[in-house]
C-alpha positions in Angstrom: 16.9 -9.4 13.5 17.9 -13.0 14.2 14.8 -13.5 16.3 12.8 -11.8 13.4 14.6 -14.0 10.6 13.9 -17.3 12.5 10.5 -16.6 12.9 9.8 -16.1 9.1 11.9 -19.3 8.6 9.2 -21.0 11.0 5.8 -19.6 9.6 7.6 -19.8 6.0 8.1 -23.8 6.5 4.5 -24.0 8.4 2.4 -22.6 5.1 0.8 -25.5 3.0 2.1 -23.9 -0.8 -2.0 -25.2 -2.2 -3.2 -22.6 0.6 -1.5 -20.1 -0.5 -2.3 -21.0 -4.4 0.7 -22.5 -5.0 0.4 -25.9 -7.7 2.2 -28.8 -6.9 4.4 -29.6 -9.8 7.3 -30.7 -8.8 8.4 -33.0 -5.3 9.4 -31.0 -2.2 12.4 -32.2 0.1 10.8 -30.0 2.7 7.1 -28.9 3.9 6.2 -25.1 3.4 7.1 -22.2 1.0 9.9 -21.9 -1.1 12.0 -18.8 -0.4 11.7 -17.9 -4.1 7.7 -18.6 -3.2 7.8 -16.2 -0.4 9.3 -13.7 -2.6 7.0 -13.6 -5.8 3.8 -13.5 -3.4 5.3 -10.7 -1.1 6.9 -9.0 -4.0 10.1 -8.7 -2.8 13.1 -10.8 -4.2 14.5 -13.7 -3.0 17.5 -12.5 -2.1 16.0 -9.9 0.7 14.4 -13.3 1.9 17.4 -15.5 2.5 19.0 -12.3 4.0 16.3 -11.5 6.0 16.2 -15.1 7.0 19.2 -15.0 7.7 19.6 -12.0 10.1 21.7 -10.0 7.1 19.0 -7.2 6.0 18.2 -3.8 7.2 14.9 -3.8 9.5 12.1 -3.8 6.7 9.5 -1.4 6.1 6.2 -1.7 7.9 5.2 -2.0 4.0 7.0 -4.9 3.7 6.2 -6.3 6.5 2.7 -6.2 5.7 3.5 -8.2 2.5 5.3 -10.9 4.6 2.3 -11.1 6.8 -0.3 -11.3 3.7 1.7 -13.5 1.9 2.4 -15.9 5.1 -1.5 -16.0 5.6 -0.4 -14.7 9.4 -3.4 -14.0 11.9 -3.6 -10.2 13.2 -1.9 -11.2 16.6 1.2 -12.6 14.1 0.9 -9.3 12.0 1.3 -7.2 14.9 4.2 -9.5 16.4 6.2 -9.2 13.3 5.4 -5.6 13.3 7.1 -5.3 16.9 10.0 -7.6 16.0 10.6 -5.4 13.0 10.5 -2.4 15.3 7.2 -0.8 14.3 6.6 -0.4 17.8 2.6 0.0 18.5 0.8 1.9 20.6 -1.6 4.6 20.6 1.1 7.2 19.9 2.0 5.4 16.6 0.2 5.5 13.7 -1.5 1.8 13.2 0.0 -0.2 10.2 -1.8 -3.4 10.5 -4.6 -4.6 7.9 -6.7 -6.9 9.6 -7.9 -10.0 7.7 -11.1 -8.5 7.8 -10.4 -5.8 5.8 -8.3 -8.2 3.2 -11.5 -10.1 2.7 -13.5 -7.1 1.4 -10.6 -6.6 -0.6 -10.6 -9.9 -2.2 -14.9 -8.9 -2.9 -13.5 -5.7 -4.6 -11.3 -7.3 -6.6 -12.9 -5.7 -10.0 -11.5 -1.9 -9.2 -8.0 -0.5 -8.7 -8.1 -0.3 -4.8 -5.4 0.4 -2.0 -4.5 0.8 1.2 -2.8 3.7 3.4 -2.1 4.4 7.0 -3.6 7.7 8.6 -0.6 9.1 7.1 -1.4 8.2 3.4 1.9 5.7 3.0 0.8 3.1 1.2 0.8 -0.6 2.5 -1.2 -3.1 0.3 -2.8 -2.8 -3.2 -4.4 -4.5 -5.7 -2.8 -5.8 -8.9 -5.4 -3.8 -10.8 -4.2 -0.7 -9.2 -0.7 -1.4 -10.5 -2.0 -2.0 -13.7 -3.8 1.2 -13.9 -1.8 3.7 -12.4 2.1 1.7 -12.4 3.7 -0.2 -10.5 4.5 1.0 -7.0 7.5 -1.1 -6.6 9.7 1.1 -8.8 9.4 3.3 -5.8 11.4 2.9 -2.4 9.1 1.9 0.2 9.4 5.3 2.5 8.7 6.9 -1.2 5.2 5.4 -1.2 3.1 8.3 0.0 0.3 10.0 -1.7 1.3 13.1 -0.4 5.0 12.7 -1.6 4.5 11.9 -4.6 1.6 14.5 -5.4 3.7 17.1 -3.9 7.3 16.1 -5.1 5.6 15.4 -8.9 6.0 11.5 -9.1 2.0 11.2 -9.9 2.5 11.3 -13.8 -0.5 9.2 -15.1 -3.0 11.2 -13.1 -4.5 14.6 -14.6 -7.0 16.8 -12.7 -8.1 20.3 -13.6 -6.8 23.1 -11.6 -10.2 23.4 -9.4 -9.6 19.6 -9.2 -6.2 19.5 -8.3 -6.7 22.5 -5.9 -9.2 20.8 -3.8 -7.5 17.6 -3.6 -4.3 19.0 -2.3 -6.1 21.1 0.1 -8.1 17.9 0.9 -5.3 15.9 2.2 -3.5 18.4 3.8 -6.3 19.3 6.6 -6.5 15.4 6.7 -2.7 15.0 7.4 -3.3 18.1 10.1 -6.1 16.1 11.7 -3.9 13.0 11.5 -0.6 15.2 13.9 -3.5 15.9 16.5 -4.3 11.9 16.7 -0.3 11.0 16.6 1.3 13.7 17.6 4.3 12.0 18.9 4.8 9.6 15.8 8.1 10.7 14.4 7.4 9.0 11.1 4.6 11.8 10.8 7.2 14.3 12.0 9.6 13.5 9.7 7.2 13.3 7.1 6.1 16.4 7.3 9.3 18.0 7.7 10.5 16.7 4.5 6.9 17.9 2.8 7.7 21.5 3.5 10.1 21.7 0.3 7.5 22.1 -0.9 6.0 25.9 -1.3 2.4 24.5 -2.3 2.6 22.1 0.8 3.8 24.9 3.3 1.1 27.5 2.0 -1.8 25.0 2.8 -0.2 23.7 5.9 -0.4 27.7 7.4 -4.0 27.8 7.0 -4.5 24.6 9.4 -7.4 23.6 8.1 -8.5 20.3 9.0 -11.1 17.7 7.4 -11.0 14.6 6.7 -10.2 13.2 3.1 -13.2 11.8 1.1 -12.7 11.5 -2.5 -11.7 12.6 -5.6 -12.4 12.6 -9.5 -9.5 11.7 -11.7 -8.4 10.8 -15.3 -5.5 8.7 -15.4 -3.7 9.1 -18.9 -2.6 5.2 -19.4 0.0 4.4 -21.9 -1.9 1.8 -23.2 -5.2 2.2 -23.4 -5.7 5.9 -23.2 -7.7 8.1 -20.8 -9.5 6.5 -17.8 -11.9 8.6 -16.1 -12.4 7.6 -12.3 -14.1 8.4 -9.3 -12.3 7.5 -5.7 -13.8 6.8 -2.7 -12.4 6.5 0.8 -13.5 4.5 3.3 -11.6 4.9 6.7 -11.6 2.0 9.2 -12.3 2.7 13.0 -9.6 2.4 15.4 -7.3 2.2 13.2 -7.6 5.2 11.1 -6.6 2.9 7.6 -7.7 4.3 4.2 -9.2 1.8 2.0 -9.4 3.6 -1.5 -11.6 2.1 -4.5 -11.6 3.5 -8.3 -14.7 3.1 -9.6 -15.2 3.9 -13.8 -17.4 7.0 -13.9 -20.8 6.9 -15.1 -21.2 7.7 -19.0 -17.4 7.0 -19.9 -15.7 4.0 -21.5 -13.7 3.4 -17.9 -15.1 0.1 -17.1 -14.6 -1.5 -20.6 -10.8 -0.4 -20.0 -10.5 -1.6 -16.4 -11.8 -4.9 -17.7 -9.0 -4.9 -20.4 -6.2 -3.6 -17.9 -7.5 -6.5 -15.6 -7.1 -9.5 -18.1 -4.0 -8.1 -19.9 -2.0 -5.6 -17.4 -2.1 -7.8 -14.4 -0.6 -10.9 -16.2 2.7 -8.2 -17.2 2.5 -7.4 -13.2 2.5 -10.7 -11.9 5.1 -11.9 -14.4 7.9 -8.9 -12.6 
């Protein structure tokens, strides 16, 4: 952790605050980010950083670590060393966690639609601030909490309504994708102990006896917003080769009002998200 905390000090105090859309307002006694910077543009507080910094926190999350790592403007080879300093060993028995800058380029083009991104898994690791503003913000959850299939399962997903046929298919959906994901890692105890908590579930442990497996496409969904009312979207996923990540866009469906709301969430919502 010291090793790990001094090397966020260094790329921290390397990072030109204009490239990373920082002003200039006030003089700085020293080159580089801010801690408080850090923190608003991971989305962690400033606190974990000086701790962190300072060799004082628990190992983060690989979700956290991919926030350092976007927020830091860090290459993949930097991604994947702070990865391995933070313990997320890699390998081809692990499940990959690491968004190339590639992939945060088409994100930055796609900046119009609520969007994410998961591991082969389904735990979340980056998303857009139109996401948050659409379907909450996923910081109220722990990190380990941030999994599609926890949170459908365990009943956390309250803005999202599907019919039964709907609902039906998309569980069964991402369960033979999770079964296709064991066969890939089958030695990653994440996904073990993933799964094992999952079977509390009765729903979960029905579909998981059938051991169906198929890879996880899409879905049609209304998300019930508390502000401006029912948004009717399609998802798409597009998976990324080698390393298995889900990119997931919402697009408005055709012939509803979804895209006149997703323009108001986007000037409105996202200022309340950037403001926490």
């Amino acid at each position: 952790m010291d090793q790990l905390g001094a090397t966020l000090r260094s790329w921290r105090d390397r990072l030109d605050p204009a490239a990373a859309g920082l002003p200039h307002h006030s003089p700085r006694r020293v080159p580089g980010l801010r801690r408080e910077e850090l923190a608003v543009l991971a989305g962690i507080s400033a606190e974990y950083v000086v701790r962190l910094e300072q060799g004082r926190a628990p190992t983060p999350s690989a979700q956290v670590c991919s926030a350092l790592a976007r927020a830091l403007r860090l290459t993949d080879d930097e991604q994947a060393h702070l990865m391995r300093l933070a313990g997320h060993a890699a390998g081809p028995d692990r499940v990959p966690r690491i968004i190339p800058g590639s992939l945060y380029r088409i994100i930055e083009r796609l900046d119009g639609h609520p969007l994410a991104v998961y591991d082969a898994a389904w735990q979340l690791l980056h998303w857009n601030p139109l996401l948050a503003a659409t379907f909450g913000d996923p910081t109220v959850r722990g990190p380990e909490a941030r999994n599609v299939l926890l949170m459908h399962f365990e009943g956390s997903m309250s803005r999202i309504r599907q019919s039964p046929a709907e609902r039906a298919a998309f569980e069964e959906s991402l369960v033979a994708d999770l079964r296709g994901t064991t066969s890939r890692y089958p030695d990653d105890p994440a996904v073990t102990a993933l799964i094992a908590r999952l079977h509390r579930s009765p729903r979960f442990r029905e579909l998981w006896t059938r051991r169906s497996v198929a890879a996880h496409q899409g879905a049609s969904k209304i998300v019930e917003h508390p502000e401006v009312g029912d948004i009717a979207l399609d998802c798409d996923v597009l998976t990324t080769q080698g390393s298995d990540l889900h990119l997931v866009v919402y697009t408005p469906r055709p012939g509803t009002d979804a895209r006149g709301k997703l323009d108001l969430l986007a000037a409105i919502g996202t200022q309340e998200m950037s403001a926490r």
